[in-house]
C-alpha positions as CSV (number, residue, x, y, z in Angstrom):
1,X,-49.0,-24.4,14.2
2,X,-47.7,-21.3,15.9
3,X,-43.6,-22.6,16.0
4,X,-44.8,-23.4,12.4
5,X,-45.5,-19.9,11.5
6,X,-42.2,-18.4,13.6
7,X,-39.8,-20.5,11.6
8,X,-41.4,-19.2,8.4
9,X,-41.3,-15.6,10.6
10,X,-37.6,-15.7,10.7
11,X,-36.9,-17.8,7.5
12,X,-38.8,-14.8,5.8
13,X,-36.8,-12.5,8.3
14,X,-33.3,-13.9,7.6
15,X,-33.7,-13.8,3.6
16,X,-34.9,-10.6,3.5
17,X,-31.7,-9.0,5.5
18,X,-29.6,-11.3,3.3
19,X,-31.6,-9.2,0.2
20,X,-31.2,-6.1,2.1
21,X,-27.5,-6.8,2.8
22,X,-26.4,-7.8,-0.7
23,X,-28.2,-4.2,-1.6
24,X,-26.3,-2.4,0.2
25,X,-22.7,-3.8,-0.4
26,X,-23.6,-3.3,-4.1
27,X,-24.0,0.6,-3.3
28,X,-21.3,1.1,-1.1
29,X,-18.9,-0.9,-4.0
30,X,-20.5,1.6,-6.4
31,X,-20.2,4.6,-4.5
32,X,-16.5,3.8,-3.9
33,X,-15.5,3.2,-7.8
34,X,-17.2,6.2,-8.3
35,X,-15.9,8.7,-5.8
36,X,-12.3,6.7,-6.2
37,X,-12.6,7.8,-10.0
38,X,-13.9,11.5,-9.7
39,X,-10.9,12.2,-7.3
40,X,-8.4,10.3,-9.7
41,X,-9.5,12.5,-12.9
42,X,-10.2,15.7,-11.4
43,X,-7.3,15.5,-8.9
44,X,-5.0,13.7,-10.7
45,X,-2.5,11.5,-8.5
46,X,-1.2,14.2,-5.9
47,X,-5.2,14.3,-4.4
48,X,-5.7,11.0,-4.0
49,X,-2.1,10.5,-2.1
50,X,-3.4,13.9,0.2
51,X,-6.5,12.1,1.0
52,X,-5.0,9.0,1.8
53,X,-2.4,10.6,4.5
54,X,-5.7,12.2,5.6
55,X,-7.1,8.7,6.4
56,X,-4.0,7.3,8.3
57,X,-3.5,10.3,10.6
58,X,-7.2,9.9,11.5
59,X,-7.7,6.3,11.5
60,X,-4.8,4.8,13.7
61,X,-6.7,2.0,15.7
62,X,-6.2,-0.9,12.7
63,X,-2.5,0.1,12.5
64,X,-2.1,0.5,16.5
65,X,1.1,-1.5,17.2
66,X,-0.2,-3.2,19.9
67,X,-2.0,-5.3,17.4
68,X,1.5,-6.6,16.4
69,X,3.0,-7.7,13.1
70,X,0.4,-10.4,11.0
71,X,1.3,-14.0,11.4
72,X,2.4,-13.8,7.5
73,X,5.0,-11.0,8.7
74,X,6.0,-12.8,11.3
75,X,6.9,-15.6,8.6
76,X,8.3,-12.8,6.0
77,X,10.9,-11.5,8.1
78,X,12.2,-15.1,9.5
79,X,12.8,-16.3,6.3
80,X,14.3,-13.3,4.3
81,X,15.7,-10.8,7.2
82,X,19.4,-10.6,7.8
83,X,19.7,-11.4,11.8
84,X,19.3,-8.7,14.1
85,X,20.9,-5.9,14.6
86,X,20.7,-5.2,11.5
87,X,20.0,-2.0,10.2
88,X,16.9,-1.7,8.3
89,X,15.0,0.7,6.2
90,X,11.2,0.8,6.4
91,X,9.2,2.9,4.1
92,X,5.3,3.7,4.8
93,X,5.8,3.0,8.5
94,X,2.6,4.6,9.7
95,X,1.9,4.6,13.2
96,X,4.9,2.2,13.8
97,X,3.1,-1.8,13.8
98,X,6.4,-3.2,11.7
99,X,8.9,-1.0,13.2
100,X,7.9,-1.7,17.1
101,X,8.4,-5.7,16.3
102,X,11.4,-5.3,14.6
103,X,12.9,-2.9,17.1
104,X,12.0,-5.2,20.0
105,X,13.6,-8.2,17.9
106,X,16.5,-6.4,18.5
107,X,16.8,-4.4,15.0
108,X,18.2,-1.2,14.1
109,X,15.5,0.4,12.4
110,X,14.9,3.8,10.4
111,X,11.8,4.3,9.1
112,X,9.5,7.3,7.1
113,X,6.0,8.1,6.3
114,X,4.4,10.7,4.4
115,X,1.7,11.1,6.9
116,X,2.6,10.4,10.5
117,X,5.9,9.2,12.3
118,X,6.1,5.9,13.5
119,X,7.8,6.7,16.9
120,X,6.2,10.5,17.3
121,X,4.6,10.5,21.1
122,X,4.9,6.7,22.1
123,X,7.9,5.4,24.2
124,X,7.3,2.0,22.9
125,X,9.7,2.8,19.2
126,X,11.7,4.9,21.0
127,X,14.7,2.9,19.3
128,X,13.5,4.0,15.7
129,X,14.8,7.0,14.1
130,X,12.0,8.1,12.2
131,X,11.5,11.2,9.3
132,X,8.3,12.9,7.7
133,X,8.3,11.8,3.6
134,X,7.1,9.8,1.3
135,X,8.7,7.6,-0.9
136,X,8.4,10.4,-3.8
137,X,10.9,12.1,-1.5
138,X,13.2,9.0,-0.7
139,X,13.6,8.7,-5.0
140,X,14.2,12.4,-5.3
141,X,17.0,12.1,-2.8
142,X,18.0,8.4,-3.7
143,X,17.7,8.9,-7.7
144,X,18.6,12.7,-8.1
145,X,20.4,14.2,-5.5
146,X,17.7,16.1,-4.5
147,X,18.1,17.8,-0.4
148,X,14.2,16.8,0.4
149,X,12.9,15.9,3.7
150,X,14.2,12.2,3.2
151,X,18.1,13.3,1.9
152,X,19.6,12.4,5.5
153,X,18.1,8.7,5.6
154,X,19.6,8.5,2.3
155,X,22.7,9.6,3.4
156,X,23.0,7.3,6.4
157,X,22.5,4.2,3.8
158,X,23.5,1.5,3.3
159,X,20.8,-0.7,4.5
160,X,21.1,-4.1,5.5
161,X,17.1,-4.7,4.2
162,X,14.4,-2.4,2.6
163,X,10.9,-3.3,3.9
164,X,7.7,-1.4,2.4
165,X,5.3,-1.4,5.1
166,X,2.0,-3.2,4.9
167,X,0.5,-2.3,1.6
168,X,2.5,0.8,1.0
169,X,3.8,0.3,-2.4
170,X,0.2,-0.2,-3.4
171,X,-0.3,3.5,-2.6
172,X,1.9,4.6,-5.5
173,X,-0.9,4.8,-8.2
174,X,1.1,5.3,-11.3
175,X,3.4,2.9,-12.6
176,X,6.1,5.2,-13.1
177,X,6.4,6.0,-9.4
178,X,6.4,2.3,-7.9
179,X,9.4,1.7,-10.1
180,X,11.2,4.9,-8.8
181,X,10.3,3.9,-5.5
182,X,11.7,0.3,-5.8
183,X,14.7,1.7,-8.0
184,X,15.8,4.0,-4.9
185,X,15.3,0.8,-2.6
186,X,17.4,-1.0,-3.9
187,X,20.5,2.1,-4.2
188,X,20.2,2.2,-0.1
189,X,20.2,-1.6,-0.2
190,X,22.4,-2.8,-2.4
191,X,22.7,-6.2,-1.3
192,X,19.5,-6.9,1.2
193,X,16.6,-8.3,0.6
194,X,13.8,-5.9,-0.7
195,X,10.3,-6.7,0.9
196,X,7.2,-5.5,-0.1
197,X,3.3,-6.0,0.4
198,X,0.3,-5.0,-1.7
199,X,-3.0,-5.7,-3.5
200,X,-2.6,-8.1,-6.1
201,X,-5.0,-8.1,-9.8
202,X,-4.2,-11.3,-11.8
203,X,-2.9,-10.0,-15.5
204,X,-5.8,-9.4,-17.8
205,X,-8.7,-9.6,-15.3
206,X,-10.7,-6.7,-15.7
207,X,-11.6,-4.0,-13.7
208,X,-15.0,-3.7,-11.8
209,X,-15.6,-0.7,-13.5
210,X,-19.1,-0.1,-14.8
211,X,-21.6,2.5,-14.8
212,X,-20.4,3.9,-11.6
213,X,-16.6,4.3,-12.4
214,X,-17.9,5.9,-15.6
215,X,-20.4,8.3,-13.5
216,X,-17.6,9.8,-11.5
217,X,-14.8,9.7,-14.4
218,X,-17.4,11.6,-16.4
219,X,-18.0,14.2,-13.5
220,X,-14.3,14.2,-12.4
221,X,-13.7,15.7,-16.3
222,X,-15.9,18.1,-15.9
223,X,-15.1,19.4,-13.0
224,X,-11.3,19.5,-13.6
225,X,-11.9,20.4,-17.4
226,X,-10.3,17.5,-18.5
227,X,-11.1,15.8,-21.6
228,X,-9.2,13.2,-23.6
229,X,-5.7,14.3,-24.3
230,X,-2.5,12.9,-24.5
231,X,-2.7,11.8,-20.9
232,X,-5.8,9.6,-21.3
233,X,-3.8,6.4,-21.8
234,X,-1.9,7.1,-18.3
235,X,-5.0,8.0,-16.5
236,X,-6.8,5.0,-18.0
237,X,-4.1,2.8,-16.6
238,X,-4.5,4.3,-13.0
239,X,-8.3,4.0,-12.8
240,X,-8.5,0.6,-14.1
241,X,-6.3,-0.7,-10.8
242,X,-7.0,2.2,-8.6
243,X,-10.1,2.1,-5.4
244,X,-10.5,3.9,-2.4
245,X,-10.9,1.3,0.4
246,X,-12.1,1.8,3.8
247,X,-9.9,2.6,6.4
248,X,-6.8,2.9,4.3
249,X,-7.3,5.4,1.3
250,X,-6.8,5.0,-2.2
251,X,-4.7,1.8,-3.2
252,X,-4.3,0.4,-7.0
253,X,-4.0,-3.6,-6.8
254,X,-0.6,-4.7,-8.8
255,X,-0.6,-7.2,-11.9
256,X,1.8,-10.2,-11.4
257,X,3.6,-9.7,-14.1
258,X,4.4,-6.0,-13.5
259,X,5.7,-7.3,-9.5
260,X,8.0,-9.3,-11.4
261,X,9.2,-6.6,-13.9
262,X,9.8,-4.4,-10.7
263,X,12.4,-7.0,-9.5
264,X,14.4,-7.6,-13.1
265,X,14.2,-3.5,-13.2
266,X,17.0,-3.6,-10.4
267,X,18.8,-6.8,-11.3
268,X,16.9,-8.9,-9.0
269,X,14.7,-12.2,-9.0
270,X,11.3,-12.0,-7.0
271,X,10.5,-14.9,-4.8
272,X,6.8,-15.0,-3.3
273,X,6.0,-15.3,-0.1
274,X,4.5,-19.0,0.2
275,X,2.7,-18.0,3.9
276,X,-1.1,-17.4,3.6
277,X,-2.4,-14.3,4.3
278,X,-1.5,-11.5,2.3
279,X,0.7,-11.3,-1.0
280,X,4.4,-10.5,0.1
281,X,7.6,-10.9,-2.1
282,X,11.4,-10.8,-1.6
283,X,13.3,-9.1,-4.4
284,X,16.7,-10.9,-3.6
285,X,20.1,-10.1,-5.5
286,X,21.0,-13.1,-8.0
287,X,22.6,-16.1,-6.1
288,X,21.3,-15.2,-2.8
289,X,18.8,-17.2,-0.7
């Protein structure tokens, strides 16, 4: 009777944490749509992109490189890096993961981030050449001419290979600026394989938007003084791929079809990464392997 009435004990116990834990995911998902889409209408794009260099200056233990590259990584660079020592280009390097391996595999690397340098105080990159900027500055420089922060790592092109670092191109939330960014890859690599990372959304699947992306769109116009004007359409596109995700900022999750259009933008075909793990791509120039 009594083991009786402790298995119903924690029976009762363990459904009613699952209840309780269920809750609570469903309010931390709705907080995040919500506070993701008052900073994306009142702040427009350039807020979003300072908080998230915010996050990676503070949060460096999941990018530490002692955790080392993922085994998907690992798989990407076998297959589509040139042999080392190569000199490559890494955008988004953060604290360095990517660029120690690669420099340790016997690589020449460069690399740039917006928010922290991937060799600053740690002996272990000491090999990479590393610059402030974001890949906003590496178009300027690439695409216009511009003398920014990034205008000497443009100079010192070409690049065997172009590798976004882990999820980087998903932190260009418009459109617009992804394609600028992949355009200006491929001018320092003309003939290397591009590589890239991010958060996929299949084509037409909608966005978890609901009442709570509504809530803080609704309070992000007021606050800003924003109502629907010719830039609605834009900022609709942002906030129906955009979050802000623990740990790592604000990230918008790319369709499928527009990784693809990315590639034939710069005369290239995409080939997907067939390793589990993370979705990766090669854009490779035409009748290379």
């Amino acid at each position: 009777m009594a083991r009786r009435l402790v298995d119903e004990a924690l029976v009762a116990l363990a459904l009613g944490y699952e209840r309780m834990d269920r809750f609570v995911r469903r309010g931390l998902d709705a907080s995040r749509q919500a506070i993701g889409a008052l900073v994306v209408t009142a702040g427009g794009s350039e807020l979003p992109a300072r908080i998230t260099r915010a996050v990676y200056r503070r949060n460096r233990r999941p990018f530490a490189r002692e955790r080392g590259l993922f085994p998907w990584e690992r798989a990407m660079f076998a297959r589509w890096l040139p042999p080392p020592p190569a000199r490559l280009l890494v955008g988004g390097a953060g604290w360095g993961r990517e660029c120690a391996a690669l420099c340790a595999r016997g690589y020449d690397v460069v690399a740039f981030d917006p928010a922290v340098r991937a060799a600053a105080g740690d002996a272990a990159c000491s090999r990479c050449e590393s610059f402030l900027g974001g890949y906003e500055d590496l178009a300027a420089s690439a695409l216009d001419g511009a003398d920014g922060p990034l205008a000497a790592v443009c100079r010192s092109g070409p690049y065997a290979a172009f590798v976004f670092g882990w999820t980087s191109l998903s932190h260009l939330l418009r459109p617009g600026d992804r394609m600028r960014a992949v355009r200006a890859a491929a001018v320092l690599c003309p003939s290397g394989p591009l590589l890239a990372s991010f958060f996929v959304r299949h084509s037409g699947a909608a966005p978890r938007a609901g009442r709570a992306r509504a809530l803080g769109r609704a309070i992000g116009r007021r606050l800003s003084g924003r109502h629907d004007d010719g830039n609605e359409e834009a900022l609709s596109t942002v906030l129906a791929s955009t979050e802000m995700m623990p740990g790592i900022g604000f990230a918008a999750a790319l369709e499928v079809d527009e990784i693809e259009r990315l590639g034939r933008s710069v005369g290239r075909r995409t080939e997907w990464g067939t390793t589990s793990g993370f979705p990766h791509v090669a854009w490779l120039r035409r009748g290379t392997s």
